[in-house]
Biopython code that builds the backbone (N, CA, C, O; Angstrom):
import numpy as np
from Bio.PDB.StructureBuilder import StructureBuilder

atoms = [
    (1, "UNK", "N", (-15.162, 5.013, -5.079)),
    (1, "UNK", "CA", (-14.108, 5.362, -5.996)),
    (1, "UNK", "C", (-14.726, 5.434, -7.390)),
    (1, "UNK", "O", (-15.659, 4.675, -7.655)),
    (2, "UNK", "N", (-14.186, 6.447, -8.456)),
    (2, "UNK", "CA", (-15.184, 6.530, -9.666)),
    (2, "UNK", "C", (-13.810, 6.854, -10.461)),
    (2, "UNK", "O", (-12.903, 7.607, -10.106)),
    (3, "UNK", "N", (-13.899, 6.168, -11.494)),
    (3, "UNK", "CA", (-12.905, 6.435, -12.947)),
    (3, "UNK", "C", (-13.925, 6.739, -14.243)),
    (3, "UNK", "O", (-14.641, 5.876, -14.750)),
    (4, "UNK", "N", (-13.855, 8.039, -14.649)),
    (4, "UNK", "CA", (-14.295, 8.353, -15.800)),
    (4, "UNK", "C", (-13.953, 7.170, -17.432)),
    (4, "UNK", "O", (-12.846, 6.802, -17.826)),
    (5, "UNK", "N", (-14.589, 7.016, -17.722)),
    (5, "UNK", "CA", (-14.097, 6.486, -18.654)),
    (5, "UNK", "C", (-13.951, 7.550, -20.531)),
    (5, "UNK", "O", (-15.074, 7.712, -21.007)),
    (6, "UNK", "N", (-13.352, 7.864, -20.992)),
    (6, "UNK", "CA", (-13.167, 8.626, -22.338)),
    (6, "UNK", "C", (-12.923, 7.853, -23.636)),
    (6, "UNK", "O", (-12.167, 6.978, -24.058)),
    (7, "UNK", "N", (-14.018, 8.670, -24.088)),
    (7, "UNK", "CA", (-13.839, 7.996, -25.665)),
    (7, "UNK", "C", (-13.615, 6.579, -25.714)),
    (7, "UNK", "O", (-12.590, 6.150, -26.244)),
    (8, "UNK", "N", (-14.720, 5.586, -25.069)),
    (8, "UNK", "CA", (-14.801, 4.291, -24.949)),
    (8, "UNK", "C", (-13.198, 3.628, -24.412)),
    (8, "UNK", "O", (-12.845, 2.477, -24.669)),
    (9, "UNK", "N", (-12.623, 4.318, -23.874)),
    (9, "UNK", "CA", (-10.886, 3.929, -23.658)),
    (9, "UNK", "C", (-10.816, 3.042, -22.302)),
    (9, "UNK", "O", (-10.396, 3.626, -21.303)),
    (10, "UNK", "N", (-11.229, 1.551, -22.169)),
    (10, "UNK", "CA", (-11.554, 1.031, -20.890)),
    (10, "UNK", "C", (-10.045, 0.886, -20.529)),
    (10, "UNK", "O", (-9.724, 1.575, -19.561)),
    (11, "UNK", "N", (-8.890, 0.033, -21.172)),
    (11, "UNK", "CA", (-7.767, -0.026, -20.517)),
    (11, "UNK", "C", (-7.059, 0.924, -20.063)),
    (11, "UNK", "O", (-6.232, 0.816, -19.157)),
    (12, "UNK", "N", (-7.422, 2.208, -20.838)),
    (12, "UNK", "CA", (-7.048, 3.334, -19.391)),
    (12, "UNK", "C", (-7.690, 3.817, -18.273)),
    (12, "UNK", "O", (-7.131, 4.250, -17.265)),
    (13, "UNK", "N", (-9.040, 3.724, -18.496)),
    (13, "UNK", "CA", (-9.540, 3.469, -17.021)),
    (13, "UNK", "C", (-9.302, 2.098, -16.640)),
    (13, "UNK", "O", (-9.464, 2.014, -15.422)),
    (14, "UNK", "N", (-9.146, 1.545, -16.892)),
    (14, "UNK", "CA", (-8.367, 0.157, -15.754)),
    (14, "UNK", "C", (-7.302, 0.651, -15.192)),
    (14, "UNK", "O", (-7.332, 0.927, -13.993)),
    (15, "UNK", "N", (-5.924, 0.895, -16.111)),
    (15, "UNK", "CA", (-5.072, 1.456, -15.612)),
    (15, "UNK", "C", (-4.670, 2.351, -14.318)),
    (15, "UNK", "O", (-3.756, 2.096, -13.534)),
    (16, "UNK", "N", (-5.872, 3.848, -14.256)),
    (16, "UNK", "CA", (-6.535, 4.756, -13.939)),
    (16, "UNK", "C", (-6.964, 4.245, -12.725)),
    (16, "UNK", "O", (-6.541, 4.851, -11.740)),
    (17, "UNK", "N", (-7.789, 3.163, -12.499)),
    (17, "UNK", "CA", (-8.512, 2.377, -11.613)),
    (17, "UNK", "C", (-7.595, 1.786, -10.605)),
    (17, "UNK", "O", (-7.735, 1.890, -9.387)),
    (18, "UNK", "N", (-6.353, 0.965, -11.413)),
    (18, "UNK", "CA", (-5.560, -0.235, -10.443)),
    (18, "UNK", "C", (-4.891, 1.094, -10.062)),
    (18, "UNK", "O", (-4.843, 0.985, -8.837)),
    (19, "UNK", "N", (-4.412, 2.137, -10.329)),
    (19, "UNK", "CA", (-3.037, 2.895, -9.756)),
    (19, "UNK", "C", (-4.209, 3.726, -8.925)),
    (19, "UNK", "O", (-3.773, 3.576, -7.783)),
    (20, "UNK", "N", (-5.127, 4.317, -8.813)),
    (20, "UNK", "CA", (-5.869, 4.477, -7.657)),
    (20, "UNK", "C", (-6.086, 3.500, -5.983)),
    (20, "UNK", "O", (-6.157, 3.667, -4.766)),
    (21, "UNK", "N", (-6.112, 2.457, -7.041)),
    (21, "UNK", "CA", (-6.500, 1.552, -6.139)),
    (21, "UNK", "C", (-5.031, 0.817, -4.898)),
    (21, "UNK", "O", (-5.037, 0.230, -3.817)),
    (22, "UNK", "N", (-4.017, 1.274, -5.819)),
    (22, "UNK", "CA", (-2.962, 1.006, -5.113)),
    (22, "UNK", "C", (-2.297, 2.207, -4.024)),
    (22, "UNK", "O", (-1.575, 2.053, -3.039)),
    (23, "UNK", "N", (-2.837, 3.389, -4.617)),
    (23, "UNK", "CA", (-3.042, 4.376, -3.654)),
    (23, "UNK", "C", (-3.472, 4.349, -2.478)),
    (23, "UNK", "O", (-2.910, 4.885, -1.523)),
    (24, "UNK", "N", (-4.764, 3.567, -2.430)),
    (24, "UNK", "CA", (-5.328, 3.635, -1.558)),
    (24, "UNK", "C", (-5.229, 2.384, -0.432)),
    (24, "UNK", "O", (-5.912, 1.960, 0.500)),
    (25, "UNK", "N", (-4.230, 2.129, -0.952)),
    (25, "UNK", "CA", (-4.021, -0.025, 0.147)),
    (25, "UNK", "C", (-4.870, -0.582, -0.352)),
    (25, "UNK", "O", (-4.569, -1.765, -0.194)),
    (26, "UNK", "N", (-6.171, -0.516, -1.106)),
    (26, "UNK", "CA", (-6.521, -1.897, -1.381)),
    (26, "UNK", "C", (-6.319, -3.004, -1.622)),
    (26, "UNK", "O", (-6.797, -3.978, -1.040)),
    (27, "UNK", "N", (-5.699, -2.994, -2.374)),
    (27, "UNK", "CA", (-4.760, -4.578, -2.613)),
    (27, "UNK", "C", (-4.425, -4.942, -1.796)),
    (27, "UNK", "O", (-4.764, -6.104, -1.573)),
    (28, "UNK", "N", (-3.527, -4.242, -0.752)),
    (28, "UNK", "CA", (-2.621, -5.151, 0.193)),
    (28, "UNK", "C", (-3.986, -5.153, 1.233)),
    (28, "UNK", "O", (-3.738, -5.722, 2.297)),
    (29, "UNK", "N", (-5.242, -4.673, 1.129)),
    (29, "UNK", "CA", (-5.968, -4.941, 2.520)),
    (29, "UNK", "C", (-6.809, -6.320, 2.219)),
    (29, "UNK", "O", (-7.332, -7.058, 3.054)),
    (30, "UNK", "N", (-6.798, -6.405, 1.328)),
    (30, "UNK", "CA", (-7.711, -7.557, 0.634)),
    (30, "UNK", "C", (-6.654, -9.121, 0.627)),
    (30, "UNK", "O", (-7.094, -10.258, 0.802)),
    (31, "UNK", "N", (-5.433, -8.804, 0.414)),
    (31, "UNK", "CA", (-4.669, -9.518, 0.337)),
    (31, "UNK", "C", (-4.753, -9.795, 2.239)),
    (31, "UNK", "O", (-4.432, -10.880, 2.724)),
    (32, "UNK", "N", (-5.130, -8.866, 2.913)),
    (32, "UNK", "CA", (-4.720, -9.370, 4.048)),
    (32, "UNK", "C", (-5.856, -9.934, 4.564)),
    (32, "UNK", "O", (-5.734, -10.757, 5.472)),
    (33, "UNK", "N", (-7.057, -9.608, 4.105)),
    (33, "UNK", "CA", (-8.212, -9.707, 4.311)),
    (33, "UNK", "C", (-8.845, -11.570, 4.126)),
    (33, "UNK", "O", (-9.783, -12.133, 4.689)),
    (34, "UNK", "N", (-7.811, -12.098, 3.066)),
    (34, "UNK", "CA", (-8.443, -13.100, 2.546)),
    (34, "UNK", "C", (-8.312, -14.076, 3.406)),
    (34, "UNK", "O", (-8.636, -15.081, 2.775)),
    (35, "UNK", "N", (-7.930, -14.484, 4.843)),
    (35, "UNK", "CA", (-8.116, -15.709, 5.628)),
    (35, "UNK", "C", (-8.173, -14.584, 7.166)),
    (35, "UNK", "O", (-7.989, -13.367, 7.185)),
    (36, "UNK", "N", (-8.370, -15.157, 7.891)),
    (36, "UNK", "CA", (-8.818, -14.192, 9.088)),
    (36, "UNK", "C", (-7.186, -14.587, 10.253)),
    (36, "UNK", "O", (-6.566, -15.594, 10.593)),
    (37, "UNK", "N", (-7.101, -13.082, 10.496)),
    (37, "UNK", "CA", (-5.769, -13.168, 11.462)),
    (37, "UNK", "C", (-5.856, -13.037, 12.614)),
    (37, "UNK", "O", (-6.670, -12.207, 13.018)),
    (38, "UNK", "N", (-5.178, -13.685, 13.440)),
    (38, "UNK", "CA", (-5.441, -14.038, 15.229)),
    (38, "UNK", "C", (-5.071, -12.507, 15.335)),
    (38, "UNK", "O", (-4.227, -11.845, 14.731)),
    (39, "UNK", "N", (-6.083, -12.134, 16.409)),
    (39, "UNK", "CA", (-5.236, -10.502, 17.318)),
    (39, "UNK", "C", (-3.614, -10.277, 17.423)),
    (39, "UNK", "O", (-2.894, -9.383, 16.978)),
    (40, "UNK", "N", (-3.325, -11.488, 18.214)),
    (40, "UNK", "CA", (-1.663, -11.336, 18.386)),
    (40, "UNK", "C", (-0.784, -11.690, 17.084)),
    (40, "UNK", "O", (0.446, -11.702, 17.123)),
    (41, "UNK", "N", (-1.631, -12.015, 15.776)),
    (41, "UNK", "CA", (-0.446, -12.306, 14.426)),
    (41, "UNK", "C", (-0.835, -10.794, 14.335)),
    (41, "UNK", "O", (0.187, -10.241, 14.743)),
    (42, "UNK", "N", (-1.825, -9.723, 14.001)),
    (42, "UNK", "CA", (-2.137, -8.777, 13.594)),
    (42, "UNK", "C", (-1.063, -8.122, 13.968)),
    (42, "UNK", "O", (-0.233, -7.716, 13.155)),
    (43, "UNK", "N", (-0.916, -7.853, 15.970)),
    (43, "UNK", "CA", (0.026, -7.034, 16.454)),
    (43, "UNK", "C", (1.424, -7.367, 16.091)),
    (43, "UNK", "O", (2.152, -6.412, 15.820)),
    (44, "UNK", "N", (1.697, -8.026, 16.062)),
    (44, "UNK", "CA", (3.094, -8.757, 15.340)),
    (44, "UNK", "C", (3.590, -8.700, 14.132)),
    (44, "UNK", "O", (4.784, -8.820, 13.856)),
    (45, "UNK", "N", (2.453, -8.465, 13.162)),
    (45, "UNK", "CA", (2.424, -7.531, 11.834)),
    (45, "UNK", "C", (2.851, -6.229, 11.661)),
    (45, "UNK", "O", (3.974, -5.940, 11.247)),
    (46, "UNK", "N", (2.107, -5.536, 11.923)),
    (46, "UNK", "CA", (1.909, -4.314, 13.084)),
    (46, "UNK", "C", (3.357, -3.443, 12.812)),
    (46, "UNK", "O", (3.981, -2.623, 12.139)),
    (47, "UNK", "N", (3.292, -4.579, 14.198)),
    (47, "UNK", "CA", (5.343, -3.709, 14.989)),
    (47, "UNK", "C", (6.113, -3.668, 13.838)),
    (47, "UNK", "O", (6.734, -2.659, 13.504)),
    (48, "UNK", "N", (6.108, -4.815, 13.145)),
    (48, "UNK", "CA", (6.903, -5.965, 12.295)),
    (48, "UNK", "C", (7.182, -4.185, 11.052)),
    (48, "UNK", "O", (8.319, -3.819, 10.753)),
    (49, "UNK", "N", (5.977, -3.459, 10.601)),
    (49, "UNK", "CA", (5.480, -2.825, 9.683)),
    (49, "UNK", "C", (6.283, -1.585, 10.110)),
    (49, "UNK", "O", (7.172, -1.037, 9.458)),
    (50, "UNK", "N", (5.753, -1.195, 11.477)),
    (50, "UNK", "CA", (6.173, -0.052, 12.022)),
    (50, "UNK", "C", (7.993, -0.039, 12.174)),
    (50, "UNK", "O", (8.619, 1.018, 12.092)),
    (51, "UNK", "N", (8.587, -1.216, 12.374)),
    (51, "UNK", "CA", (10.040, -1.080, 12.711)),
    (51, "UNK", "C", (10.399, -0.941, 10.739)),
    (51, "UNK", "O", (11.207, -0.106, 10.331)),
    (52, "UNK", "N", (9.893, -1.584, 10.084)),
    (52, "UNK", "CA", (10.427, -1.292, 8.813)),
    (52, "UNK", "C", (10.452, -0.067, 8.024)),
    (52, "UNK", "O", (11.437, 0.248, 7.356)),
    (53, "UNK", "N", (8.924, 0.935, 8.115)),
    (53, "UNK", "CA", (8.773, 1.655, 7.879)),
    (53, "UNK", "C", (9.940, 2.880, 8.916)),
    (53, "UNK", "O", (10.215, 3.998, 8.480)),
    (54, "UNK", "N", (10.346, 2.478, 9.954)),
    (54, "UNK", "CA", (10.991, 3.887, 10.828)),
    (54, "UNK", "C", (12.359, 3.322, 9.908)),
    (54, "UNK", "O", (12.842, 4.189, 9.180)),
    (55, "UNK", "N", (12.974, 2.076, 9.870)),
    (55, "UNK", "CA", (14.325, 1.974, 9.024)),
    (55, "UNK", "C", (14.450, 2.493, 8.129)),
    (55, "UNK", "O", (15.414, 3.245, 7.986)),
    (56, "UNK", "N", (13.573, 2.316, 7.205)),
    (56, "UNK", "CA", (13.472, 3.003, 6.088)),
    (56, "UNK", "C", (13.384, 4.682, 6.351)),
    (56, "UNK", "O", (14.076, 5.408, 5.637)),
    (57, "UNK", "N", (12.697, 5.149, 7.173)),
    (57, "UNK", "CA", (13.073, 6.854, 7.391)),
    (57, "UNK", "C", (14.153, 6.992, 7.953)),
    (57, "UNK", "O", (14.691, 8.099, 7.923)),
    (58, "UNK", "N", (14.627, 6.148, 8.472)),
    (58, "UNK", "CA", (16.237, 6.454, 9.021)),
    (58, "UNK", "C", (17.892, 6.299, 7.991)),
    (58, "UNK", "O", (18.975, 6.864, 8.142)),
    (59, "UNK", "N", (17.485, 5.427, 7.117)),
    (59, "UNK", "CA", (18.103, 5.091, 5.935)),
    (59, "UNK", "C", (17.972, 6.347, 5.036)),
    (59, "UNK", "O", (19.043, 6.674, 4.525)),
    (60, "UNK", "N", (16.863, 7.159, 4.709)),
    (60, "UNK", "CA", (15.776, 8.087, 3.881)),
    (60, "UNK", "C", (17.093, 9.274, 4.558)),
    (60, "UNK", "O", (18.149, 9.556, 3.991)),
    (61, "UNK", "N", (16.534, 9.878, 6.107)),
    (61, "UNK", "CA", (17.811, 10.790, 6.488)),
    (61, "UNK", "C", (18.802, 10.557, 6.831)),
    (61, "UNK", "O", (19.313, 11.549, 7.350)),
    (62, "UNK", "N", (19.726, 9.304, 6.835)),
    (62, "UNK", "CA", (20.906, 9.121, 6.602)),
    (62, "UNK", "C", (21.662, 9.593, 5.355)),
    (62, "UNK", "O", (22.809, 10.035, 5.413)),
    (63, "UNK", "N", (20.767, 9.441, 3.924)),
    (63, "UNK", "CA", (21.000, 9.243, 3.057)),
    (63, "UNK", "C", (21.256, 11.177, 2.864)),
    (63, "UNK", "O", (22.327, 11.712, 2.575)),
    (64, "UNK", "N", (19.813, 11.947, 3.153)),
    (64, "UNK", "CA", (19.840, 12.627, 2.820)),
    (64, "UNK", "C", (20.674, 14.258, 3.980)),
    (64, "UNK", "O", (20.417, 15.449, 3.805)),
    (65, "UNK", "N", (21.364, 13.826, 4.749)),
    (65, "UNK", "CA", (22.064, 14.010, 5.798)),
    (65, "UNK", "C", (23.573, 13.948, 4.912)),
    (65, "UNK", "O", (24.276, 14.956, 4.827)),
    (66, "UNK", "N", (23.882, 12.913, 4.409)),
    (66, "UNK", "CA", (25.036, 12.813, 3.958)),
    (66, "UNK", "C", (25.873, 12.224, 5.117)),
    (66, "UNK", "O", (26.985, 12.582, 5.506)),
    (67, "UNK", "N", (24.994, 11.138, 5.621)),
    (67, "UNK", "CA", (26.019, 10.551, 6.863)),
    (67, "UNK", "C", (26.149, 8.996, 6.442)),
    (67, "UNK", "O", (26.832, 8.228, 7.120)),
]
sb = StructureBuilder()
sb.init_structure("model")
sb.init_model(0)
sb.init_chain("A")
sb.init_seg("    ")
for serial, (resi, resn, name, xyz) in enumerate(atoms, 1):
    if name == "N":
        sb.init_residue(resn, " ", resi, " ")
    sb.init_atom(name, np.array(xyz, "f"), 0.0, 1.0, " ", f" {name:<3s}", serial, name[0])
structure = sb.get_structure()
């Protein structure tokens, strides 16, 4: 990952940097990263992720359905 930096302007490449970086999951992989997770907490994560994320698209075309 590379952030230009301009006219000595570091807090906007920080800025520049963290909203990249949140783009990309880092944070939350590191956050998940920092103690080690049993196989079966992972899968249980997982589902846990996948059923929230489909609610949320179902809420998303409910909404935009007009139902």
């Amino acid at each position: 990952m590379q952030v230009l930096v301009r006219d000595n302007n570091i807090e906007q490449a920080i800025r520049v940097l963290k909203r990249k970086m949140q783009r990309e999951g880092l944070f939350r992989e590191m956050k998940e990263r920092r103690a080690y997770e049993k196989p079966s907490q992972r899968r249980i994560r997982e589902k846990a992720q996948a059923i929230s994320r489909h609610r949320k698209a179902m809420r998303k075309r409910m909404k935009r359905d007009g139902g």
